[in-house]
FILO-604965 format. One record per atom (N, C-alpha, C): y, z, x. Coordinates in steps of 0.1 Angstrom, whole numbers, plus 5000, padded with zeros to 4 digits. Example, Ala and Ser with C-alpha at 12.3 -4.5 7.8 and 13.67 -1.06 7.14 Angstrom:
<recs>
494350785132;495550785123;496750785132;497850715128;498950715137;500050795129;
</recs>
This chain:
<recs>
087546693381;086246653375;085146743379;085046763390;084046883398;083946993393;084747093387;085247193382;085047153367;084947033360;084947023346;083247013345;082746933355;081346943354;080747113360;081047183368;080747253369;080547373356;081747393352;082047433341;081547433331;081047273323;079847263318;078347293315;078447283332;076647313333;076647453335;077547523337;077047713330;077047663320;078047673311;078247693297;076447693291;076047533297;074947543287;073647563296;073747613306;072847733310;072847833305;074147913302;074248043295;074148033280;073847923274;073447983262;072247863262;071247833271;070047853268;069047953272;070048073277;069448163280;069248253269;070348223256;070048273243;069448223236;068848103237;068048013226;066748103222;066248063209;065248133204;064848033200;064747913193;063847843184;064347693193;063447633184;063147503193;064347413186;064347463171;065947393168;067247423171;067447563173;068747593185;068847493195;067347473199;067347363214;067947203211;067347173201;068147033195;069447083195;070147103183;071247143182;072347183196;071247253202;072547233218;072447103227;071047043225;071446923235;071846833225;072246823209;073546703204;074346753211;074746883213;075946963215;076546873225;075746853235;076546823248;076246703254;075046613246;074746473253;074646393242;074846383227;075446313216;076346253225;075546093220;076145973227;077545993223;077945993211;079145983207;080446133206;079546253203;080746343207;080246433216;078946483221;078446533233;079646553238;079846673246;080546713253;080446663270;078746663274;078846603288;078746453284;078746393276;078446243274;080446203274;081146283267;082746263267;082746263282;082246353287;083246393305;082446273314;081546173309;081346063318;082045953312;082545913301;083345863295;084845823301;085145983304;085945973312;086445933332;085145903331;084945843347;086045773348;086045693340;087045523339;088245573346;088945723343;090145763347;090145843362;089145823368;089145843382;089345743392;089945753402;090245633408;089145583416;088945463422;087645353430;086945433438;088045513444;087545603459;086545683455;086945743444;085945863437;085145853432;085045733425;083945753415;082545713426;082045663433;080745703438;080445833441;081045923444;080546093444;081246143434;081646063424;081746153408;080346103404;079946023402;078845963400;077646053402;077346023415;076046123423;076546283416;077746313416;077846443411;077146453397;077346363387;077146383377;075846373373;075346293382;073846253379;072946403382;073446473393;072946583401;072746703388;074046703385;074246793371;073246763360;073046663354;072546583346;070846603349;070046613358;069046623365;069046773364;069646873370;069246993365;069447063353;069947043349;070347113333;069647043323;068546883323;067946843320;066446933319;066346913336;065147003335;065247173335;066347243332;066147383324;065947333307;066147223301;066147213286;064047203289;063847123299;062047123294;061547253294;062147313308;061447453309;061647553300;062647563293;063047633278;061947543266;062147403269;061347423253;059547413258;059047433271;057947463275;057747593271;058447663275;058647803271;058547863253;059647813251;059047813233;057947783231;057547663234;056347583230;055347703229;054747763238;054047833242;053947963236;055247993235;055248153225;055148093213;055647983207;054747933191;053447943188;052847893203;051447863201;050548033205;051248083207;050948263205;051048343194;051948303185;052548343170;050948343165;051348433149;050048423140;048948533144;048048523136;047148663132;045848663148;045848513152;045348553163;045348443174;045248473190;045948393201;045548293206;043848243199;042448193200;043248053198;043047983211;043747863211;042047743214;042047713207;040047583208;040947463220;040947493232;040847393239;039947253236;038447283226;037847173227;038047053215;039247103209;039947023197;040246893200;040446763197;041046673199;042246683198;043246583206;044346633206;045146543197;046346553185;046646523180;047846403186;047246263182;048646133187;049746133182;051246203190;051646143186;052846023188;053245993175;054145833175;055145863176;055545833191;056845833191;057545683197;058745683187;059345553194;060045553204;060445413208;061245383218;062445303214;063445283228;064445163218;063745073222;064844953215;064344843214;065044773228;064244693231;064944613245;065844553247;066744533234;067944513234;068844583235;068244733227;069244803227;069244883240;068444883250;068044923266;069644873274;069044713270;069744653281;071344673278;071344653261;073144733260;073344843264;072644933264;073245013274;073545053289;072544953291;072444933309;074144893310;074344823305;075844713307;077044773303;076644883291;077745003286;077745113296;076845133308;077145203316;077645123332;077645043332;077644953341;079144933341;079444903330;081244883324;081545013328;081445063323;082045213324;082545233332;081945263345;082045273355;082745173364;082945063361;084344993365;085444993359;085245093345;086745173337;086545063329;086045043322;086144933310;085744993297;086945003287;086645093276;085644983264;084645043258;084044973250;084145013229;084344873227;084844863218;084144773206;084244823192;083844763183;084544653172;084244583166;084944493157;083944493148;084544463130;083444443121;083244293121;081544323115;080944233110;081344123105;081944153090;082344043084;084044083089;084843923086;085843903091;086343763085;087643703093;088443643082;088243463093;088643373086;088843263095;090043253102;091143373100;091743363110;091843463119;091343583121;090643593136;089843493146;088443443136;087743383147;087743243149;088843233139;089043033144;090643013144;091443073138;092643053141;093443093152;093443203153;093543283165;093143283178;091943193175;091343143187;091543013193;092542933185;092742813189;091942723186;091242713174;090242603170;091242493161;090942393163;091842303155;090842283138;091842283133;091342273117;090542223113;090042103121;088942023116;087842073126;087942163134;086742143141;085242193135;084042113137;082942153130;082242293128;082542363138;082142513136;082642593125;083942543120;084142613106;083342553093;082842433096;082042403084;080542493083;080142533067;079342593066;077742593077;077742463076;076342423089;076442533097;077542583103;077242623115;077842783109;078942823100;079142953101;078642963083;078743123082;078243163069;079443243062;079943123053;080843183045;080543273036;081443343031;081443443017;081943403009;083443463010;084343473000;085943413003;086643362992;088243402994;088643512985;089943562992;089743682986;091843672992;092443762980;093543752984;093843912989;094843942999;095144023009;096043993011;096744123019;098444113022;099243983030;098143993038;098343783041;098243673033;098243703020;098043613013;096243573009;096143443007;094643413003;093843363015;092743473019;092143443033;090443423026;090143373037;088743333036;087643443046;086843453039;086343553050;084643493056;084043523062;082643513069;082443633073;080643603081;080143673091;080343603106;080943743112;081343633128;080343593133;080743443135;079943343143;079743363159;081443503163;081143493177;081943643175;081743713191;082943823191;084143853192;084243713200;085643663209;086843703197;086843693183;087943753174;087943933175;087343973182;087644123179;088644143193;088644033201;089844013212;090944043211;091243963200;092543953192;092944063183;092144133177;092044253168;092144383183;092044373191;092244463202;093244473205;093744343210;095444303215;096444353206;096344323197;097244323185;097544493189;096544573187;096544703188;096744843200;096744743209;097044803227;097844723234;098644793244;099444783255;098644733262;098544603271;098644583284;099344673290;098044673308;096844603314;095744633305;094444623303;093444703295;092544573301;091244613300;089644593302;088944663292;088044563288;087344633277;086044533269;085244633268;083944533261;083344563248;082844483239;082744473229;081544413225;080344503225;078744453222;078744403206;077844373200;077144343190;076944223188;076544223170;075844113165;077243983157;076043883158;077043783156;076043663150;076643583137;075643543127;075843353129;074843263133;075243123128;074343073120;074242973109;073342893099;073042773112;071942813121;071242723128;069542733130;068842643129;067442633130;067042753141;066442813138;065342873152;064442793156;064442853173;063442803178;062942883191;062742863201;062242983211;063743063217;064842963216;065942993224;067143023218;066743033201;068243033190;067943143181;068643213178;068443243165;069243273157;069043323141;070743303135;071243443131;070543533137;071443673141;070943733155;071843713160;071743753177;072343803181;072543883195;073743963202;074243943212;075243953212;076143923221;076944053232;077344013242;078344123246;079444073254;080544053248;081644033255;082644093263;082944083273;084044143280;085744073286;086444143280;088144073284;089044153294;089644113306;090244173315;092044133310;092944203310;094144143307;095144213319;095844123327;096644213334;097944113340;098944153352;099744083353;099443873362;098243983369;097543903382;095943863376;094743763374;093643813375;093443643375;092343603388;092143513391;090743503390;090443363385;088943283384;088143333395;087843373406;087443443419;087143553414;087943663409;087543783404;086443763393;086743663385;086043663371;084743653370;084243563385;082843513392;082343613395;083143733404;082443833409;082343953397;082843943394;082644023377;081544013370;080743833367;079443823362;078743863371;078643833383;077743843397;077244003396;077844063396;078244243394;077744283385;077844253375;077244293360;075544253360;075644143361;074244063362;072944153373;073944143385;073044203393;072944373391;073544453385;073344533378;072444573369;072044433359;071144483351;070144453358;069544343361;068144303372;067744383384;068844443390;068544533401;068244463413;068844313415;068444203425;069844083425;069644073436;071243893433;070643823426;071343783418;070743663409;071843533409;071443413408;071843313414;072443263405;073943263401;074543183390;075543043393;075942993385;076642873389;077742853379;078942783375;079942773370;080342623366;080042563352;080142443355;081342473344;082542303345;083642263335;083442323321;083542383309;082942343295;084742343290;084442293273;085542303271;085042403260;085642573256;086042593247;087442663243;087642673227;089242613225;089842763230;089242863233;090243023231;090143013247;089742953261;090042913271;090542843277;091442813285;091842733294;091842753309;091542713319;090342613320;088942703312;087842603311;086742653304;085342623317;084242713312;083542683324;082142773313;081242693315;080142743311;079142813326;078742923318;078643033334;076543033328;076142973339;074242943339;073643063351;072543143352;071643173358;070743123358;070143153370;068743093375;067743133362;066743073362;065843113350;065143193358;064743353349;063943433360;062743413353;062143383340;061343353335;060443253348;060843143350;059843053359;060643043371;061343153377;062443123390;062642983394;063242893381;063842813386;063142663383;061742683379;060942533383;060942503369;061542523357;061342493344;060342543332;060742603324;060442663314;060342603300;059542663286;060442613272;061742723274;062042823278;062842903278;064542853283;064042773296;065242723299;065442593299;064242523287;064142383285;063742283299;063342343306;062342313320;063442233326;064742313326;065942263333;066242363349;065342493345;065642593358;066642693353;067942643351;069042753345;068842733332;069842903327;069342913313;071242963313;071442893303;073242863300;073243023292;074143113298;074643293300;075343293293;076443233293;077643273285;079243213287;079943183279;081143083282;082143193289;082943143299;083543213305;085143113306;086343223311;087443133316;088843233308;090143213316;091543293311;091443263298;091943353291;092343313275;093143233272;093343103263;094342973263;095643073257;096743033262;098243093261;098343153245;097543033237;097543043222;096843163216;095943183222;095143323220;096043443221;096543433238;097443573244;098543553233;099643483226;100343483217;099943523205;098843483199;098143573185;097943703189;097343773199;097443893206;098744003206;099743883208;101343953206;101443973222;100643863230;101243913242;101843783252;102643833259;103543693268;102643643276;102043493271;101143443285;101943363300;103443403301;104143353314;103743493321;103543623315;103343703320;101943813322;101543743311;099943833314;099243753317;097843763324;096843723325;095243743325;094443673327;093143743320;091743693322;090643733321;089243603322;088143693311;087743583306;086943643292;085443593299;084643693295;083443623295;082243683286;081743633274;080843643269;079343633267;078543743268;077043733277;076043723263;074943613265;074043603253;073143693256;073243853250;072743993252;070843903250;070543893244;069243823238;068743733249;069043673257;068943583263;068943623279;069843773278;069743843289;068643933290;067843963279;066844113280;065744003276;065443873274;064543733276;064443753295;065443703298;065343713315;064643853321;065543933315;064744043328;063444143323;063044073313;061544103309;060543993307;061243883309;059843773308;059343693295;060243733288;060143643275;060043573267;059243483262;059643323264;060243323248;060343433239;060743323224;061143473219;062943363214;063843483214;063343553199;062443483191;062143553177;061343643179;060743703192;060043813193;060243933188;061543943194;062444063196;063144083182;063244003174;063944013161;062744003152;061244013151;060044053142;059544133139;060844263144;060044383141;058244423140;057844373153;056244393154;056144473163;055544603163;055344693169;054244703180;053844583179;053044573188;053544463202;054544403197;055744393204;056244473215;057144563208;058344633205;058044753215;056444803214;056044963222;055844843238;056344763240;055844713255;056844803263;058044803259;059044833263;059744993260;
</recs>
């Protein structure tokens, strides 16, 4: 890994030594930090495949790298910058001009804190993974062990489309109500052991109000392996959590029942909003209910195609919206989804 990062950071030293225009300059840093095929963005991707021992000084290595080859890209396009502003018939630069604003964006605080969590995973080797949007009732209710009558499949609460016939015959389809079916669309598809997380959005036909809304995000994470106990699963939120806040944060584990777990346990944090003394946020209860956690019920790991005498697992899915409410102070989750830029630039 030392030698592949090294190796890298010539490479694009030596050909910012041949850059000429400020678009060369783009074009080399997609080249090599394009979230998705970047070249140094691949070789931290691959962290996952280094063993526990290593990765804290793969880490600092990479960061080190990352920090200089950063700042040769400003000094190069300082550099440009300057010989542009030399170009032309004459070098006469009006210091006493106003200077031109400009607008530039930012992400959004959702999409911040997804990434905090997509690097956070990483780095415990957890591959992250997508599922579509729309989807069938038997990923996210069949497969998951919902019994046929249960209310969640009535329109109230999910948003049907269509039936539509398919190689399975005549299926029904929706917008996922949750992510927990892209579980199952994983399994099907990989060998056990695997870890792996799976961000986005997820749709229900329910009223808003400071703490609901009916397109929100989610981020779930599933561990599958021979061994994996409720103890680990605790320190797993604990870890993540205090990862994103950058502080311990005080969670708790109560009974719940839902149907794709067995045992089930609804997993609460302290409200950081009012630390604890009652909010509208956390309904002036103190905690603010995170996300349902617990092993996957047998019935699940069998839709999966996998043996539940022999595998094992702990799911836990985090209300992404409800998490980036906490660690910015937010009391009403329709902020964040109003596209008001006067919002939006706080962050």
């Amino acid at each position: 890994m030392k030698e592949q990062l090294n190796k890298i950071k010539n490479n694009i030293l030596a050909e910012l030594e041949r850059t000429e225009t400020l678009q060369q300059l783009e074009d080399l840093h997609k080249k090599y930090f394009s979230r998705k095929s970047g070249d140094f963005s691949r070789l931290i991707r691959d962290v996952k495949n280094v063993s526990q021992e290593m990765k804290p000084a793969v880490g600092r290595l990479i960061n080190d790298v990352k920090k200089e080859v950063e700042e040769s890209f400003d000094n190069i396009k300082k550099s440009l910058n300057n010989k542009m502003a030399g170009t032309g018939e004459s070098n006469f630069f009006d210091l006493t001009l106003p200077g031109v604003d400009q607008n530039i964006g930012t992400l959004h605080p959702i999409t911040q804190v997804k990434n905090d969590l997509d690097d956070a995973f990483k780095f415990l080797g957890f591959e992250i993974y997508e599922g579509p949007e729309i989807t069938s009732e038997g990923y996210e209710f069949d497969n998951l062990n919902f019994p046929l009558n249960h209310p969640v499949r009535e329109s109230m609460d999910t948003y049907w489309i269509k039936q539509q016939t398919t190689k399975k015959g005549m299926e029904k389809f929706c917008l996922r109500p949750h992510l927990t079916g892209a579980s199952v669309r994983y399994m099907q598809t990989h060998k056990p052991p695997f870890r792996f997380v799976y961000p986005g959005r997820a749709f229900r036909s329910e009223a808003t109000d400071a703490g609901h809304e009916r397109c929100f995000y989610q981020y779930e994470a599933l561990i599958v392996n021979e061994r994996i106990s409720v103890a680990g699963g605790k320190i797993l939120v604990k870890t993540i959590l205090e990862r994103v806040f950058g502080r311990e944060v005080r969670i708790r584990m109560r009974t719940g029942f839902f149907p794709f777990v067995e045992p089930g346990f609804e997993i609460d944090m302290e409200c950081l909003n009012c630390l604890g003394k009652g909010c509208s946020v956390c309904k002036h209860k103190g905690w603010v209910e995170m996300m349902p956690g617990g092993p996957p019920h047998p019935n699940v790991l069998r839709a999966g195609g996998l043996d539940p005498k022999k595998w094992q697992g702990f799911y836990i899915n985090i209300g992404l919206d409800r998490l980036v409410m906490m660690k910015y102070g937010i009391d009403d989750i329709r902020l964040m989804h109003s596209g008001d830029l006067r919002f939006l630039r706080q962050f």
